[in-house]
Biotite code that builds the C-alpha atoms (Angstrom):
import biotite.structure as struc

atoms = struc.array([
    struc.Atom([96.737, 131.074, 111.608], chain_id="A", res_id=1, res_name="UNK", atom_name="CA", element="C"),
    struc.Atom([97.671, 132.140, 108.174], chain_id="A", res_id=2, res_name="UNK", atom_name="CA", element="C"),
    struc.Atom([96.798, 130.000, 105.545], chain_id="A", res_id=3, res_name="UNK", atom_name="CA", element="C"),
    struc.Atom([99.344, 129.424, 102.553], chain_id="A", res_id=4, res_name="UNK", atom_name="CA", element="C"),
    struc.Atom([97.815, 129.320, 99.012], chain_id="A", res_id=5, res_name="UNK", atom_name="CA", element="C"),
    struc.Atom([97.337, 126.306, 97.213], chain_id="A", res_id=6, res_name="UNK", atom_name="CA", element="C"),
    struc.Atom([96.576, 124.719, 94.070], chain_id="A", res_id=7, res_name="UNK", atom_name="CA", element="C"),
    struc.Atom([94.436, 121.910, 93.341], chain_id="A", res_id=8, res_name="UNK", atom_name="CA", element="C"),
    struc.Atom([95.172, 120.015, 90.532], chain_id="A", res_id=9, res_name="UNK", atom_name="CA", element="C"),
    struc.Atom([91.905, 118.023, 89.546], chain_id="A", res_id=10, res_name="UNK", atom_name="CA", element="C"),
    struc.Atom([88.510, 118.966, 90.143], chain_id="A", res_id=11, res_name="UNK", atom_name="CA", element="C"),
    struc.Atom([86.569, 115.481, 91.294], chain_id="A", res_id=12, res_name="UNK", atom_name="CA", element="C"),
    struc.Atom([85.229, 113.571, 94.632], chain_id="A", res_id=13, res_name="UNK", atom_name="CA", element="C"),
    struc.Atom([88.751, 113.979, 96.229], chain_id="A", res_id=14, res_name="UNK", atom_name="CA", element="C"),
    struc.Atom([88.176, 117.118, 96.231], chain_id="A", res_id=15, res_name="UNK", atom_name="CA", element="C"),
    struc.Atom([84.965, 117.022, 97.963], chain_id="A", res_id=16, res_name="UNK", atom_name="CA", element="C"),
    struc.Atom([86.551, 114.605, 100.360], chain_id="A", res_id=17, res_name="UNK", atom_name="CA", element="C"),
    struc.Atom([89.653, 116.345, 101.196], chain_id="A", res_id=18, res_name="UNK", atom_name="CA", element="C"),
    struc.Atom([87.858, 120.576, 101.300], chain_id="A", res_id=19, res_name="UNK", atom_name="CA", element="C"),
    struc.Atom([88.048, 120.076, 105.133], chain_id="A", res_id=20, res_name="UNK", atom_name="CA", element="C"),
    struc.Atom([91.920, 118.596, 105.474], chain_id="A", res_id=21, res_name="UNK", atom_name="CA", element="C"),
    struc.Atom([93.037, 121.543, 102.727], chain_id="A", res_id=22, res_name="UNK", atom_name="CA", element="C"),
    struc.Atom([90.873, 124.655, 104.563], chain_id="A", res_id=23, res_name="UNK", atom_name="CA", element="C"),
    struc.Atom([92.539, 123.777, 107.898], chain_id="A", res_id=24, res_name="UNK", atom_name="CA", element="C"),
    struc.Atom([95.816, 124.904, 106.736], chain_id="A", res_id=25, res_name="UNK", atom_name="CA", element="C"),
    struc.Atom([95.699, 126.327, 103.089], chain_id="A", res_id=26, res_name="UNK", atom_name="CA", element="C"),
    struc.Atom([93.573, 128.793, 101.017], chain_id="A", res_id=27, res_name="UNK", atom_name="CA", element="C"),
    struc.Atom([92.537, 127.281, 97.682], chain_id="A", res_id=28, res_name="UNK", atom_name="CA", element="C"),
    struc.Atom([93.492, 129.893, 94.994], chain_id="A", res_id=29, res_name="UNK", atom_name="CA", element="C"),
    struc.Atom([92.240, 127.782, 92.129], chain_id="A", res_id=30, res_name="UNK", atom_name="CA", element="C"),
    struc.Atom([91.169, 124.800, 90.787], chain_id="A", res_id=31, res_name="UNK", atom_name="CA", element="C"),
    struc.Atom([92.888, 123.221, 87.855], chain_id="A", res_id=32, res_name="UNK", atom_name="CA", element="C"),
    struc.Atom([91.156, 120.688, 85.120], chain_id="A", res_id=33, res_name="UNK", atom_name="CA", element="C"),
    struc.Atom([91.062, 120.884, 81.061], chain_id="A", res_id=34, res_name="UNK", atom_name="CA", element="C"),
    struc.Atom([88.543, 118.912, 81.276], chain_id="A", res_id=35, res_name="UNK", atom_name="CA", element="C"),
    struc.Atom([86.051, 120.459, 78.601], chain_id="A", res_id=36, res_name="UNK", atom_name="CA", element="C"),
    struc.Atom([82.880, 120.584, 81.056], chain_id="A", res_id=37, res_name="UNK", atom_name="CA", element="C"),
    struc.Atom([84.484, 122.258, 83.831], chain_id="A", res_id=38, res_name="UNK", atom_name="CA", element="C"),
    struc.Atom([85.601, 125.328, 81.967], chain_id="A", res_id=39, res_name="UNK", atom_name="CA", element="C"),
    struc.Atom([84.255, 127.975, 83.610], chain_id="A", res_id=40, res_name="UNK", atom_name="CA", element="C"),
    struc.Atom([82.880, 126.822, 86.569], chain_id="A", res_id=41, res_name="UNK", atom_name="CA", element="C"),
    struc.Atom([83.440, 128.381, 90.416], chain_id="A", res_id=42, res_name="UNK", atom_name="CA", element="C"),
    struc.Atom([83.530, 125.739, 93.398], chain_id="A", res_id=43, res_name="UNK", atom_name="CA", element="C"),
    struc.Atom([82.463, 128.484, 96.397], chain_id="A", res_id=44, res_name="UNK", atom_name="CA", element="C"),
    struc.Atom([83.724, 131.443, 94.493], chain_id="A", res_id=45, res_name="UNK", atom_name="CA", element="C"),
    struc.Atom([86.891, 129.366, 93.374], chain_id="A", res_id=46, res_name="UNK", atom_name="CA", element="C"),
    struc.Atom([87.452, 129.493, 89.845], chain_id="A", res_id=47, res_name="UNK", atom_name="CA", element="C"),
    struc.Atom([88.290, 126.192, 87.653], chain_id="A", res_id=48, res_name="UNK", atom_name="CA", element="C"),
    struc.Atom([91.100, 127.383, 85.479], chain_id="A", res_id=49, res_name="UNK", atom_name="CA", element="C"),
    struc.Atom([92.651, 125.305, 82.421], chain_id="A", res_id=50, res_name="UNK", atom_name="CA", element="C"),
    struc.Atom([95.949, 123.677, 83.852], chain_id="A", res_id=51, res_name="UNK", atom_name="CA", element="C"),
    struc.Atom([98.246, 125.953, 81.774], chain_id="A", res_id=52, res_name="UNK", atom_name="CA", element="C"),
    struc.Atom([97.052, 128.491, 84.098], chain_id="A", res_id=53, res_name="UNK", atom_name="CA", element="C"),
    struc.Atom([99.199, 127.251, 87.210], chain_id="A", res_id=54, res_name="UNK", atom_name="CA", element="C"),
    struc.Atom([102.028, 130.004, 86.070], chain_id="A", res_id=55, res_name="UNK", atom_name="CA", element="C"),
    struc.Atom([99.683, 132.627, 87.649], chain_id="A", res_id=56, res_name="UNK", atom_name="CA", element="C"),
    struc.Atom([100.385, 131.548, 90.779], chain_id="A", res_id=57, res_name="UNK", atom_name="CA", element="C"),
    struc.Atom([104.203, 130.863, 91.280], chain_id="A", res_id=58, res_name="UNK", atom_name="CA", element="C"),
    struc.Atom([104.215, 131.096, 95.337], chain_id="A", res_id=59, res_name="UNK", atom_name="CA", element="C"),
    struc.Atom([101.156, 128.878, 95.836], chain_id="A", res_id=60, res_name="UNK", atom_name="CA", element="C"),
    struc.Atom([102.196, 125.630, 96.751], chain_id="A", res_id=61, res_name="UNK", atom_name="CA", element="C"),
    struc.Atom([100.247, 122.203, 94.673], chain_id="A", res_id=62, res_name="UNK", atom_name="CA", element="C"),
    struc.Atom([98.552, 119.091, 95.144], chain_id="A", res_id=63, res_name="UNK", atom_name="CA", element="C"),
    struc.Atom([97.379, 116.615, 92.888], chain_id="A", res_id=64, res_name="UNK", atom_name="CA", element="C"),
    struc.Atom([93.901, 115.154, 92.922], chain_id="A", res_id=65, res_name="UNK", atom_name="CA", element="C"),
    struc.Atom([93.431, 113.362, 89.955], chain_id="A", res_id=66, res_name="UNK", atom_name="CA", element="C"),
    struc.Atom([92.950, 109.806, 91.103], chain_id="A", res_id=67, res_name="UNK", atom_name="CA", element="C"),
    struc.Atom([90.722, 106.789, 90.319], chain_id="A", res_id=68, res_name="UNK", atom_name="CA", element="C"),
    struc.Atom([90.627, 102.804, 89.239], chain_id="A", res_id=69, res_name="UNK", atom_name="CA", element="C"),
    struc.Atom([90.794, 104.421, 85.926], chain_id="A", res_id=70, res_name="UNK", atom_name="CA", element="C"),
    struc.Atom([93.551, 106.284, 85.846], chain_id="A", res_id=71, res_name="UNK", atom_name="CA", element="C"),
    struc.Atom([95.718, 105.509, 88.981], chain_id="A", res_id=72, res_name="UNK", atom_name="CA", element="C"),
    struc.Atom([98.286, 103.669, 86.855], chain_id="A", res_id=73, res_name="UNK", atom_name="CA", element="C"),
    struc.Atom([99.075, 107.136, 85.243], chain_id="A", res_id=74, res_name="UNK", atom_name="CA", element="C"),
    struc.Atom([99.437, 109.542, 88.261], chain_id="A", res_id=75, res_name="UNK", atom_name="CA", element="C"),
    struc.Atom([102.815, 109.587, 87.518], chain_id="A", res_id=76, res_name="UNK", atom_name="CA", element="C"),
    struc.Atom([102.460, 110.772, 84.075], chain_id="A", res_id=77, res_name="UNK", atom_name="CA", element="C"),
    struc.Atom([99.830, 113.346, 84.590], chain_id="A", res_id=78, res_name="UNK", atom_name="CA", element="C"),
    struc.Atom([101.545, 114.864, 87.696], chain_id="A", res_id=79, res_name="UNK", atom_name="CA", element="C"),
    struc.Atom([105.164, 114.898, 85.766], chain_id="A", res_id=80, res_name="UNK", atom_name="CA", element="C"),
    struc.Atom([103.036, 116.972, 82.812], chain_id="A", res_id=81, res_name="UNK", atom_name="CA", element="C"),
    struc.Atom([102.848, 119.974, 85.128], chain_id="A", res_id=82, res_name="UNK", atom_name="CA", element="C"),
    struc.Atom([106.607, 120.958, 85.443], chain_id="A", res_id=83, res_name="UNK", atom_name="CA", element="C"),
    struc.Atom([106.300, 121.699, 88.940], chain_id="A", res_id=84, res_name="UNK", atom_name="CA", element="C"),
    struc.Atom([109.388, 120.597, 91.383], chain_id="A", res_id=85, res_name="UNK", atom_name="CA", element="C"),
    struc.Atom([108.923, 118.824, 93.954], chain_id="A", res_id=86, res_name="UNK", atom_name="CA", element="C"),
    struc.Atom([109.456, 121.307, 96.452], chain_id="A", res_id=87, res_name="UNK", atom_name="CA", element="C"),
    struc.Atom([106.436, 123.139, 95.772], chain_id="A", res_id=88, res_name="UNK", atom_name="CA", element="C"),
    struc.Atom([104.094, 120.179, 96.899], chain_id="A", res_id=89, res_name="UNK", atom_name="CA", element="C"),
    struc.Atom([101.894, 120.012, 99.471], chain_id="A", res_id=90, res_name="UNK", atom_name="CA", element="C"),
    struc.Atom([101.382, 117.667, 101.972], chain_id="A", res_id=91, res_name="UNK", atom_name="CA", element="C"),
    struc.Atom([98.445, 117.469, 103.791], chain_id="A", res_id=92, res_name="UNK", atom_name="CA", element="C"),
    struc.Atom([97.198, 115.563, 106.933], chain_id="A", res_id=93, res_name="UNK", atom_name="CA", element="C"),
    struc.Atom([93.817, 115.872, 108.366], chain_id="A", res_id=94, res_name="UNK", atom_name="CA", element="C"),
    struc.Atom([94.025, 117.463, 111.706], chain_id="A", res_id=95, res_name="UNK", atom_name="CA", element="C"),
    struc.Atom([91.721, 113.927, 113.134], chain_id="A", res_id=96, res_name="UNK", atom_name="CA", element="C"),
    struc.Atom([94.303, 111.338, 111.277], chain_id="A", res_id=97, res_name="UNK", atom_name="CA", element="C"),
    struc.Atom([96.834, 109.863, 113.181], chain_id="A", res_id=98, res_name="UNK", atom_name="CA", element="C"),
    struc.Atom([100.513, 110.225, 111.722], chain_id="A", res_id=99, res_name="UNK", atom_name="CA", element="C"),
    struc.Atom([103.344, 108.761, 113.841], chain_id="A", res_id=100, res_name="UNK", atom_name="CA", element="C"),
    struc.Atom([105.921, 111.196, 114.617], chain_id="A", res_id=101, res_name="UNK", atom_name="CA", element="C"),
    struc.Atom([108.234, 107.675, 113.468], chain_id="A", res_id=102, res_name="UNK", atom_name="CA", element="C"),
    struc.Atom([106.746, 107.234, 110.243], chain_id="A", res_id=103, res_name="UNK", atom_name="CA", element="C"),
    struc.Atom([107.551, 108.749, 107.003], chain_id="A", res_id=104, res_name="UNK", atom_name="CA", element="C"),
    struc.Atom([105.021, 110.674, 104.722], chain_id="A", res_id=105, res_name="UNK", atom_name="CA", element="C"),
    struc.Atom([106.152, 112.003, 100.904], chain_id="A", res_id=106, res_name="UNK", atom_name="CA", element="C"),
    struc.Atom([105.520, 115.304, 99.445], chain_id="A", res_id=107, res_name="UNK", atom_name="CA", element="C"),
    struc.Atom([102.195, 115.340, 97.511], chain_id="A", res_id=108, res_name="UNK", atom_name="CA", element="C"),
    struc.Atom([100.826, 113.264, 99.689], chain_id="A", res_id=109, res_name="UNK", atom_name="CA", element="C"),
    struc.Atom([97.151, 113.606, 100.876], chain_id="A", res_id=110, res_name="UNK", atom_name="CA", element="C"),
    struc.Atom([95.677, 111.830, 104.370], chain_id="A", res_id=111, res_name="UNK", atom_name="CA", element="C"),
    struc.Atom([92.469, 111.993, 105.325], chain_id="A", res_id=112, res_name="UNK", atom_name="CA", element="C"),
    struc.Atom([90.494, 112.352, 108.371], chain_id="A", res_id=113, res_name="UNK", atom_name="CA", element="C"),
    struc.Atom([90.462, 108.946, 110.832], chain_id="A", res_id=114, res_name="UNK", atom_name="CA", element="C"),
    struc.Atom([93.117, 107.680, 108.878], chain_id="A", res_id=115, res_name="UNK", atom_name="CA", element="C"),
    struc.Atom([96.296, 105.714, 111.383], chain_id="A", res_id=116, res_name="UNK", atom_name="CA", element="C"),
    struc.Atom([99.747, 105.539, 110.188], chain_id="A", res_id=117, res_name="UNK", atom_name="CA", element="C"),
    struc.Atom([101.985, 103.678, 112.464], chain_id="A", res_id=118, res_name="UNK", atom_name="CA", element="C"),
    struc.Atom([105.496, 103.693, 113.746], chain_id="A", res_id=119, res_name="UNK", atom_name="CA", element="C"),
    struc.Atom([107.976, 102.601, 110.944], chain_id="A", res_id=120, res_name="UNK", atom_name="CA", element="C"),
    struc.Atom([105.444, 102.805, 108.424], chain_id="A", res_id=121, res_name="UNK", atom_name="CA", element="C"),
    struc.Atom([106.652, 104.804, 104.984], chain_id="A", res_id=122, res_name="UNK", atom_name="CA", element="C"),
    struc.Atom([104.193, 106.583, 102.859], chain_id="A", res_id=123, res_name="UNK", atom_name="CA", element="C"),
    struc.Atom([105.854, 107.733, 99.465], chain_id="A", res_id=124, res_name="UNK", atom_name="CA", element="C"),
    struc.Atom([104.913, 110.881, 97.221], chain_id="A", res_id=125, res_name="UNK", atom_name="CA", element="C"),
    struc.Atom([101.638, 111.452, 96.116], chain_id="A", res_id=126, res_name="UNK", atom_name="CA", element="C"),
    struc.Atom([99.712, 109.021, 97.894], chain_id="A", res_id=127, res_name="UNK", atom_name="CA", element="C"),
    struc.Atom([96.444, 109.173, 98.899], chain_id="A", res_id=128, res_name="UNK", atom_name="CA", element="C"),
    struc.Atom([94.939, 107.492, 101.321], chain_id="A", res_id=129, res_name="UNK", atom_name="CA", element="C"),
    struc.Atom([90.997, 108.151, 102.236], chain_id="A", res_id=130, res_name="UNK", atom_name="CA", element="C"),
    struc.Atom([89.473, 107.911, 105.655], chain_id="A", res_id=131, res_name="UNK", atom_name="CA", element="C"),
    struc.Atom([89.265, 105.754, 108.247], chain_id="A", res_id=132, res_name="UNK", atom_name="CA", element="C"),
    struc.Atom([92.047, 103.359, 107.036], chain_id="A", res_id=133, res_name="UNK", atom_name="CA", element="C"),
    struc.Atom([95.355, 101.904, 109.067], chain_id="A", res_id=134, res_name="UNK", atom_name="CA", element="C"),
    struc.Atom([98.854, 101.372, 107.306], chain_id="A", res_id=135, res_name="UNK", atom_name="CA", element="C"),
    struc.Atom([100.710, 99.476, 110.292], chain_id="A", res_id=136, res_name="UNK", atom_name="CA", element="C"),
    struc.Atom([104.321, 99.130, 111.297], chain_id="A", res_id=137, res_name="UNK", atom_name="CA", element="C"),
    struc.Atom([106.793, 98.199, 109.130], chain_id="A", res_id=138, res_name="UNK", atom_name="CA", element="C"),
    struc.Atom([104.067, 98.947, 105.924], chain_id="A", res_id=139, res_name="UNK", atom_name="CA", element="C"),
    struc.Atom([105.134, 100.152, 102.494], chain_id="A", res_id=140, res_name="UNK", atom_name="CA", element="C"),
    struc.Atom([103.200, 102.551, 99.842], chain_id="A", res_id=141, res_name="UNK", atom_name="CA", element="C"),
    struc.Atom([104.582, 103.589, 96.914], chain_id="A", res_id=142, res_name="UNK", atom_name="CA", element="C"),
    struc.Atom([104.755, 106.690, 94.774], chain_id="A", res_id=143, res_name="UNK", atom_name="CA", element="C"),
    struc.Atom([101.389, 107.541, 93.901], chain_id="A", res_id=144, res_name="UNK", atom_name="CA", element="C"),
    struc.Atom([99.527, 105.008, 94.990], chain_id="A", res_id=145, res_name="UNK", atom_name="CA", element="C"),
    struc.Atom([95.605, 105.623, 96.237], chain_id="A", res_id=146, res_name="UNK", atom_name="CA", element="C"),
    struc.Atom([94.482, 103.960, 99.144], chain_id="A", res_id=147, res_name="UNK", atom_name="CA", element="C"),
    struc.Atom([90.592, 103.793, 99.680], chain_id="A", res_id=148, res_name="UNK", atom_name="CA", element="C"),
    struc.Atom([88.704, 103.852, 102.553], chain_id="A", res_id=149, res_name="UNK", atom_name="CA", element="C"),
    struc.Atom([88.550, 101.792, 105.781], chain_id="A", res_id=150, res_name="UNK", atom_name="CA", element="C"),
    struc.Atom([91.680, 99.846, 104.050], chain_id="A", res_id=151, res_name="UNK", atom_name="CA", element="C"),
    struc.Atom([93.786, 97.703, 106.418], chain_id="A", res_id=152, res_name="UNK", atom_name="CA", element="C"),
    struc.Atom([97.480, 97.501, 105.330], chain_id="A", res_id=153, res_name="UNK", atom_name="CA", element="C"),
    struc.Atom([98.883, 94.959, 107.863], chain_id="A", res_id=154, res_name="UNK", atom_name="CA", element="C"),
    struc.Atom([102.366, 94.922, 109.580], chain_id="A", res_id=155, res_name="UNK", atom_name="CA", element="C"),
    struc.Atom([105.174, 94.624, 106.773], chain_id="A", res_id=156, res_name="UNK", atom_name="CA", element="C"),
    struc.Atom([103.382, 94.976, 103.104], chain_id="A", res_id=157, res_name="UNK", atom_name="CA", element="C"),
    struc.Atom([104.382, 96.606, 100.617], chain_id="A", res_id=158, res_name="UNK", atom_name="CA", element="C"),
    struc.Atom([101.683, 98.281, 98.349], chain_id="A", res_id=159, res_name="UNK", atom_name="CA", element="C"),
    struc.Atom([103.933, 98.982, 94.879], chain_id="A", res_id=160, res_name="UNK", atom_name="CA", element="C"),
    struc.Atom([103.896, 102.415, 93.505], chain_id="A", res_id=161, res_name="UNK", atom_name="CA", element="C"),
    struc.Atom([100.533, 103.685, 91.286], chain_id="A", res_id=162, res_name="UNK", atom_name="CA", element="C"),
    struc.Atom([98.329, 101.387, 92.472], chain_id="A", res_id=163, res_name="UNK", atom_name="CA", element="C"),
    struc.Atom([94.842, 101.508, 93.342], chain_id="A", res_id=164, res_name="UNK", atom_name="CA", element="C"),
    struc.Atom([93.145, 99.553, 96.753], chain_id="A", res_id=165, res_name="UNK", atom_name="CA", element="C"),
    struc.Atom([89.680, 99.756, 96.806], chain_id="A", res_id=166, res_name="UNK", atom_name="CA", element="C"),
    struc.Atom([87.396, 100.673, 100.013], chain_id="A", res_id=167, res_name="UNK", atom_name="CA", element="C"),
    struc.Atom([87.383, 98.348, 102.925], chain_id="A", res_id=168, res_name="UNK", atom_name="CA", element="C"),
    struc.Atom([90.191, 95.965, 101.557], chain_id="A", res_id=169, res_name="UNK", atom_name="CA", element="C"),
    struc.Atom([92.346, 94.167, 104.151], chain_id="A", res_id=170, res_name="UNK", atom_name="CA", element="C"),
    struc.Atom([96.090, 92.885, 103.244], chain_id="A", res_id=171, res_name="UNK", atom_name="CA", element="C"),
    struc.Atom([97.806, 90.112, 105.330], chain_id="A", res_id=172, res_name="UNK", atom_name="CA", element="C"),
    struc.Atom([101.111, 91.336, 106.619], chain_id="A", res_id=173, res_name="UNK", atom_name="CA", element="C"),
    struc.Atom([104.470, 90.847, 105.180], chain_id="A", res_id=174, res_name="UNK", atom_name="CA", element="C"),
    struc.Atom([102.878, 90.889, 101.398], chain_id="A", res_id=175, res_name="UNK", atom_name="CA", element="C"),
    struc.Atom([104.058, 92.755, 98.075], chain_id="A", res_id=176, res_name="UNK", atom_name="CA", element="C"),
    struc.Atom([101.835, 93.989, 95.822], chain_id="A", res_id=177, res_name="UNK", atom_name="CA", element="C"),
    struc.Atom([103.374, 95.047, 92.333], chain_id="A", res_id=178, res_name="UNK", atom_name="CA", element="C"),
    struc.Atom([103.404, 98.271, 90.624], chain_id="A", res_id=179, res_name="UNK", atom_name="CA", element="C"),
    struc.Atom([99.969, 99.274, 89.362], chain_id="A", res_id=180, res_name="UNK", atom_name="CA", element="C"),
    struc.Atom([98.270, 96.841, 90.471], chain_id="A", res_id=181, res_name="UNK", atom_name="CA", element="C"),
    struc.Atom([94.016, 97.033, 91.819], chain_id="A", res_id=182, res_name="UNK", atom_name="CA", element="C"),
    struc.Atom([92.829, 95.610, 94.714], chain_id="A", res_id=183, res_name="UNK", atom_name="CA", element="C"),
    struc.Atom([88.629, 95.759, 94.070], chain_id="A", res_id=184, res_name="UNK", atom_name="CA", element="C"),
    struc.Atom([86.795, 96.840, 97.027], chain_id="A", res_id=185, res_name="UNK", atom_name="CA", element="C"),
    struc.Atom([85.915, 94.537, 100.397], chain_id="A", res_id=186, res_name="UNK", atom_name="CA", element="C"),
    struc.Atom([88.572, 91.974, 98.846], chain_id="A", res_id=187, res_name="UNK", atom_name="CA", element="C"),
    struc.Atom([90.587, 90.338, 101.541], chain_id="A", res_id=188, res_name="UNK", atom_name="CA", element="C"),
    struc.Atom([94.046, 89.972, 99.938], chain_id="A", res_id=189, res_name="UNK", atom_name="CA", element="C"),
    struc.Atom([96.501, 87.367, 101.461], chain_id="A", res_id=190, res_name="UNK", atom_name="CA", element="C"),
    struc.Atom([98.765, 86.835, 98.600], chain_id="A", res_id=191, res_name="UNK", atom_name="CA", element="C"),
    struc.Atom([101.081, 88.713, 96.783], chain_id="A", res_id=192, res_name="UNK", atom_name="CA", element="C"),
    struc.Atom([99.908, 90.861, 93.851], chain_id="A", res_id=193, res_name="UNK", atom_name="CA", element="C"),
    struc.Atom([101.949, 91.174, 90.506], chain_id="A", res_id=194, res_name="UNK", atom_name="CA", element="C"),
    struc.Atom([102.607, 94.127, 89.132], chain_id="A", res_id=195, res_name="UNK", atom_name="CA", element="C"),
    struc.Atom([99.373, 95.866, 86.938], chain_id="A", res_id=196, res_name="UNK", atom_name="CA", element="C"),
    struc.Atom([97.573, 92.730, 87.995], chain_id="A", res_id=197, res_name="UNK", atom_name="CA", element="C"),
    struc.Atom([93.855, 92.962, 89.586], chain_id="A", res_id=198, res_name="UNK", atom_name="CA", element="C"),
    struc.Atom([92.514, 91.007, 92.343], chain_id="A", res_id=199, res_name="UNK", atom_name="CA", element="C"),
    struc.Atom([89.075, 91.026, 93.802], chain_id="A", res_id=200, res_name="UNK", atom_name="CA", element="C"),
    struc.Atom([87.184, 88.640, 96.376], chain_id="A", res_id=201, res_name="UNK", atom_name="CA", element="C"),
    struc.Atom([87.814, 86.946, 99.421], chain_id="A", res_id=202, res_name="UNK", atom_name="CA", element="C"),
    struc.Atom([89.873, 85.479, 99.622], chain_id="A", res_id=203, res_name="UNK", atom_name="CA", element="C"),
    struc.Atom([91.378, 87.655, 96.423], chain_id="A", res_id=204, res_name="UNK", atom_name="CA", element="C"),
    struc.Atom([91.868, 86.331, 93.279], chain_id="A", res_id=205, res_name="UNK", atom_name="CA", element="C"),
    struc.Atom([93.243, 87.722, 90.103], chain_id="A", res_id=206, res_name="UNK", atom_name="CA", element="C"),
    struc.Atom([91.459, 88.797, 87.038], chain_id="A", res_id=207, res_name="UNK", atom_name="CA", element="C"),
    struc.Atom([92.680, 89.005, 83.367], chain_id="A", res_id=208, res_name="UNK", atom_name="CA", element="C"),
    struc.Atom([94.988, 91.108, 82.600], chain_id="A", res_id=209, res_name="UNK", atom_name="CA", element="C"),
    struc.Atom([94.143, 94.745, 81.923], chain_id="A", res_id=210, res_name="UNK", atom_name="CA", element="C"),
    struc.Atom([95.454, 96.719, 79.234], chain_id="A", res_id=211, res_name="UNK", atom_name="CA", element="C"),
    struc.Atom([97.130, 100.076, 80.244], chain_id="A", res_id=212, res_name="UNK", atom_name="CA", element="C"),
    struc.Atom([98.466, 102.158, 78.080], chain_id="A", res_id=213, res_name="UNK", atom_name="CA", element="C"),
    struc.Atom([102.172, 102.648, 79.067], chain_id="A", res_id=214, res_name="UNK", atom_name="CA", element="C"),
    struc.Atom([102.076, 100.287, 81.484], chain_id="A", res_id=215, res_name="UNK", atom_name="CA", element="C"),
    struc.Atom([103.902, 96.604, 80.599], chain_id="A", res_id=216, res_name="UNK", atom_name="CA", element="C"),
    struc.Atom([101.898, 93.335, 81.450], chain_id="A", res_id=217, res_name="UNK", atom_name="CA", element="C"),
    struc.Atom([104.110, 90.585, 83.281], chain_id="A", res_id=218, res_name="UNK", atom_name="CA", element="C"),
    struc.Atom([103.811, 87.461, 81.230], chain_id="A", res_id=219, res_name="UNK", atom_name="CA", element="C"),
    struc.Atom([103.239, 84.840, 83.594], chain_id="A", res_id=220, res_name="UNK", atom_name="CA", element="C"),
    struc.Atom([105.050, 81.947, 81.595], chain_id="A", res_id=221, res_name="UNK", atom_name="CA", element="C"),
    struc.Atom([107.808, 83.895, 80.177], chain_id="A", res_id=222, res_name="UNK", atom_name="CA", element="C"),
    struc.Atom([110.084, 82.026, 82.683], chain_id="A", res_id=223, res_name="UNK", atom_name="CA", element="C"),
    struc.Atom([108.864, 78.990, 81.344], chain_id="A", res_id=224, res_name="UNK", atom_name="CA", element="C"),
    struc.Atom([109.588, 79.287, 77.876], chain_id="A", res_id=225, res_name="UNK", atom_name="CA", element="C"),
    struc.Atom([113.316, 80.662, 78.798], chain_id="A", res_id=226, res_name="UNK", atom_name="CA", element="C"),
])
């Protein structure tokens, strides 16, 4: 098979977790991070090159790695930086994970290796979603959203766009979880989520708000005071 070349935007754990899901159908060309201390540096003779440096490679497709609790309410941003249409991002299944032909999976999109998406389930752009977890029928996730592993996204949720759900969380069926929102790991969720709100436990329960920058905090008693 010939591999196509690709670009990896963020050098980090993903990429650690997702070398074997990229090698079986891609050729990593470069690595690309301004971060300060990985200037210079060669992953198995692949360079890390400042992100300006993408223009080298016009033909080599892209995928964005850059993805944590810290900074998953700004995916958006940090992918839109790059210029890049849409066309030229990968998307990239695990040859082990389980993708219904019936489903729907975005451009940008990473899944990793274990990982079930069922029948009628829709995964947006630039998710991803680490191993071993199960979005079932009917299940939403939004735009660059990260889902951790061993996650259980039940029948009918909706997971908002650019949020984060940590490792081995469960979410009742037929729920919404807002934009940005974080769901902290092992937390069994089985109420809705508002938007940049974060909920940990079991069962779940919110914390206070966090400040994002760029991101607007729903006032809970604004309807009140109308």
């Amino acid at each position: 098979m010939i591999r196509s070349p690709l670009l990896v935007f963020g050098f980090s754990g993903n990429v650690l977790d997702a070398i074997e899901a990229i090698e079986d159908r891609h050729e990593i060309v470069a690595f690309l991070d301004d971060s300060p201390n990985q200037q210079g540096r060669r992953f198995e003779g692949i360079p890390v090159l400042p992100t300006a440096e993408h223009a080298r490679f016009p033909d080599a497709q892209v995928i964005c790695l850059i993805g944590s609790k810290k900074t998953h309410a700004r995916r958006a941003e940090i992918i839109g930086r790059l210029g890049i249409p849409a066309t030229r991002f990968a998307t990239i299944v695990h040859p082990r994970a389980n993708v219904s032909s019936r489903s729907t999976l975005g451009h940008g999109s990473l899944v990793l290796a274990g990982v079930t998406i069922s029948a009628t389930a829709a995964v947006g752009n630039h998710v991803i979603i680490l191993p071993q977890s199960v979005v079932h029928h009917d299940a939403k996730v939004g735009d660059y959203s990260i889902i951790g592993a061993q996650v259980v996204i039940a029948g009918g949720t909706t997971v908002g766009e650019a949020c984060y759900v940590g490792s081995a969380s469960s979410i009742r069926n037929g729920l919404h979880l807002g934009d940005c929102c974080l769901v902290g790991m092992g937390s069994n969720v089985i109420r809705d989520v508002p938007a940049a709100t974060t909920v940990v436990g079991n069962p779940a329960r919110p914390l206070p708000p966090r400040v994002m920058p760029g991101v607007a905090v729903p006032d809970p008693d604004a309807a009140a005071r109308s």
